[in-house]
Each structure stands twice: as structure tokens, then as C-alpha cells.
C-alpha positions as CSV (number, residue, x, y, z in Angstrom):
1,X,0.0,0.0,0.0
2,X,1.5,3.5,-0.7
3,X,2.2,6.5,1.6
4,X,-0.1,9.2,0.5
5,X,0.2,12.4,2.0
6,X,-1.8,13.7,4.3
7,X,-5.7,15.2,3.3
8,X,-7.1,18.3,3.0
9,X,-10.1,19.4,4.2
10,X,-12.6,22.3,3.9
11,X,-14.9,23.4,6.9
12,X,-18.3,23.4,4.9
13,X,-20.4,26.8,4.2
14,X,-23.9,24.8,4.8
15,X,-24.0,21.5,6.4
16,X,-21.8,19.3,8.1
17,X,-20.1,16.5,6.0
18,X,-22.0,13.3,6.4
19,X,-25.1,15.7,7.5
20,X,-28.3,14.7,5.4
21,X,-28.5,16.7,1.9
22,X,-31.6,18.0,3.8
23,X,-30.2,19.5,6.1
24,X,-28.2,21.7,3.6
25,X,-31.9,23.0,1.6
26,X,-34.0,25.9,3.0
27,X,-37.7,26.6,3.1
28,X,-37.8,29.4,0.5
29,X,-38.6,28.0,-3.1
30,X,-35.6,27.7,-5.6
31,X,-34.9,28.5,-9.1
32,X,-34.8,25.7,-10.6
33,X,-30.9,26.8,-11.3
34,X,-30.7,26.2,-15.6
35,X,-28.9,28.6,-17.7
36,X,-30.5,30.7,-20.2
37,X,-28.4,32.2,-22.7
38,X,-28.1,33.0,-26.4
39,X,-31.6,31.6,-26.6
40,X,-30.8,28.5,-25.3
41,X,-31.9,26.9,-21.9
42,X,-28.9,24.0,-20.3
43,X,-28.7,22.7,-17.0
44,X,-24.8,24.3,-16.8
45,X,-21.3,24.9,-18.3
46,X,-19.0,22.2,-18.1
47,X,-15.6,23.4,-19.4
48,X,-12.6,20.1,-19.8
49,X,-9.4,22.0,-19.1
50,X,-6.1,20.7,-20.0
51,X,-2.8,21.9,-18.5
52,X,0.7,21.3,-20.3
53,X,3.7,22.2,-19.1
54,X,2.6,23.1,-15.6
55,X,3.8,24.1,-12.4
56,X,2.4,23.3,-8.7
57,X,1.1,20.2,-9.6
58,X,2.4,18.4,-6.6
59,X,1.9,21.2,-3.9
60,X,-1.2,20.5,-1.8
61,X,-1.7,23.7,-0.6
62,X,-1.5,25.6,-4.0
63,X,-3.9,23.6,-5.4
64,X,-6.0,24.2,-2.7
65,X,-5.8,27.7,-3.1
66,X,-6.0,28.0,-7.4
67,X,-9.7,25.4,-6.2
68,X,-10.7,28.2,-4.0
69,X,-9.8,31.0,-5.8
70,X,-11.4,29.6,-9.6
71,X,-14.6,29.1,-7.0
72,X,-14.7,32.3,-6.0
73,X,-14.2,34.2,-9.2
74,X,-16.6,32.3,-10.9
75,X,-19.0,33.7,-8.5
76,X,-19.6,29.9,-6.9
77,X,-20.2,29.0,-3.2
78,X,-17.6,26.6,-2.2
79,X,-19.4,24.0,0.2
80,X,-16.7,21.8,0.7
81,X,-13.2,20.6,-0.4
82,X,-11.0,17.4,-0.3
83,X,-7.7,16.8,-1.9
84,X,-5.5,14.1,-1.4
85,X,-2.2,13.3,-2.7
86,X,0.2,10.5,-3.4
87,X,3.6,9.5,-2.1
88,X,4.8,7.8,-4.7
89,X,4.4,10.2,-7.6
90,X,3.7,13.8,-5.7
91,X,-0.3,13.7,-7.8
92,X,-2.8,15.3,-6.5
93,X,-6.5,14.3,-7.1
94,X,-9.3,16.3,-5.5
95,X,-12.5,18.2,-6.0
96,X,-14.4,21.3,-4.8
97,X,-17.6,20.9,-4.3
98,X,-19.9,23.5,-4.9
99,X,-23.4,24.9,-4.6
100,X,-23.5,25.2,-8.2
101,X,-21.6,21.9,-8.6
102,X,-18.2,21.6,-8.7
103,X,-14.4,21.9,-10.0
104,X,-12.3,18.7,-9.9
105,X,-8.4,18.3,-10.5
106,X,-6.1,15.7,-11.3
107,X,-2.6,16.4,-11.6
108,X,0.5,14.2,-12.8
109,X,3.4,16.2,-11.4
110,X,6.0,13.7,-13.0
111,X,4.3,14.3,-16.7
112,X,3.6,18.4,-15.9
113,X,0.2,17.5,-16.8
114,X,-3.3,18.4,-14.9
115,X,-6.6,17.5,-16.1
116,X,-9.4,19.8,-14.4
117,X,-13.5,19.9,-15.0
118,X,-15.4,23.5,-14.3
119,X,-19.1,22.6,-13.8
120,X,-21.5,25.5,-13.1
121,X,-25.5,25.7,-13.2
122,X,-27.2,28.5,-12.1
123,X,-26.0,32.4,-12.3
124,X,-21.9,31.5,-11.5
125,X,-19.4,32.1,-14.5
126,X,-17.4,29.3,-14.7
127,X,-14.7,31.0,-17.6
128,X,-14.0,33.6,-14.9
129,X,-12.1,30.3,-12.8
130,X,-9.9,29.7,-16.1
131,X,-7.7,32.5,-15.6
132,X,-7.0,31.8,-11.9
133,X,-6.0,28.4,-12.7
134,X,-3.8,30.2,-15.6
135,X,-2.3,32.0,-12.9
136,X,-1.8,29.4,-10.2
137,X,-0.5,26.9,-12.4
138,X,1.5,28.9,-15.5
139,X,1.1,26.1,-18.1
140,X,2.8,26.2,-21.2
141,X,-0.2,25.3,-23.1
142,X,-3.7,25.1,-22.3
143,X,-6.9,23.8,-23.9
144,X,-11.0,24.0,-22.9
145,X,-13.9,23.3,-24.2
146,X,-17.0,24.1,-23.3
147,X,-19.8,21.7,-23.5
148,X,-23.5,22.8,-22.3
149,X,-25.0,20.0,-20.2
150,X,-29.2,19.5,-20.3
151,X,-29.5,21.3,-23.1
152,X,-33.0,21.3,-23.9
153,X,-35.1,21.2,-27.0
């Protein structure tokens, strides 16, 4: 079995981890949280980000920070966080989860490579978190694309 390194945690915003997803709703009705735009109605953005050539990718607490930073430029409400990452090859695999959905990374330190998925319903921007994790990692190269999930006829 390998040595990972030790866990990151978030306190949540709502509920308590483990609490009943109950526990996390309120009495006021909601929205039912789909995107309109450009005449089209979706359930949310879901952007596939590549990194190249990247830096960070085995630094726990960096990541931490680009996860709540892209979360909070998009405009999301970060509920909870875990990250965990392993001994033998310094990756990191962990995901944010949010209100709106959530980001997740997955980084390969020993290739300078990090695969990372934006997913956003609702009124948060999720191309606003692309230029945080520009910033926080400085790849060499980076691809997204944008996929609209639910769309509806």
C-alpha cells in the first residue's frame, strides 16, 4: 500500500459533511438553477481544461488555493473541499464541491500535466475560474472546451 500524503479538508459553508443533503436546503422555493443564454436553456457549463507544461502540480496547498480561488471568481459557493495526494508520484486528485456543482483536478506532477473539470449551473461564471487556474498553475499550453450539459429542446 502506498504512503499518501496527508488530506485536505474544507470546513463546509452549509451542512456538516455526512449531514443529510436536507439539512443543507432551506424553506424558500428555488430556481430551478438552468442557464438561459443565447436563446438556449442547459442545466450548466462544463468546461474540460487541459494543462501542459505546468507548475504546482504536486503542492497540496497551491492547489488548494488556485480550487478556491477559480470558485470564487466564478461567483460559486464553495461548500466543501478534499484533496489528497500521493507519495509515490507527488499527484494530486481532489474536488471542490460546490453549490453550483463543482471543479475537480487531477494532476500528474512527474508528466507536468493536470486535467481539471469546471461545472456550473445556475448564475456562477465558470470562464472567470480559467484565468485563476492560468495563474496558479502557468502552463505552457492550455486547452477548454466548453460543453453545455441538459440542453434542452
Amino acid at each position: 500500500m502506498e504512503n499518501a500524503r496527508p488530506n485536505v479538508n474544507a470546513k463546509p459553508a452549509t451542512a456538516p459533511l455526512g449531514a443529510p443533503a436536507r439539512a443543507a436546503r432551506t424553506s424558500a422555493p428555488m430556481a430551478d438553477r438552468f442557464v438561459e443564454r443565447d436563446g438556449l436553456r442547459f442545466a450548466g457549463t462544463h468546461l474540460i481544461v487541459d494543462l501542459w507544461d505546468a507548475c504546482e502540480l504536486d503542492d497540496l496547498l497551491a492547489v488548494e488555493a488556485a480550487l478556491r480561488s477559480a470558485a470564487q471568481a466564478a461567483g460559486a459557493t464553495l461548500l466543501s473541499l478534499k484533496l489528497h495526494g500521493f507519495a509515490s508520484t507527488g499527484g494530486i486528485t481532489g474536488v471542490a464541491i460546490l453549490a453550483e456543482s463543482h471543479i475537480s483536478i487531477h494532476t500528474w506532477p512527474e508528466c507536468s500535466y493536470a486535467a481539471v473539470d469546471v461545472f456550473m449551473c445556475g448564475e456562477a461564471k465558470p470562464a472567470r475560474a480559467i484565468e485563476v487556474l492560468r495563474r496558479a498553475f502557468q502552463p505552457g499550453r492550455m486547452t477548454v472546451v466548453e460543453h453545455k450539459r441538459g440542453l434542452m429542446p
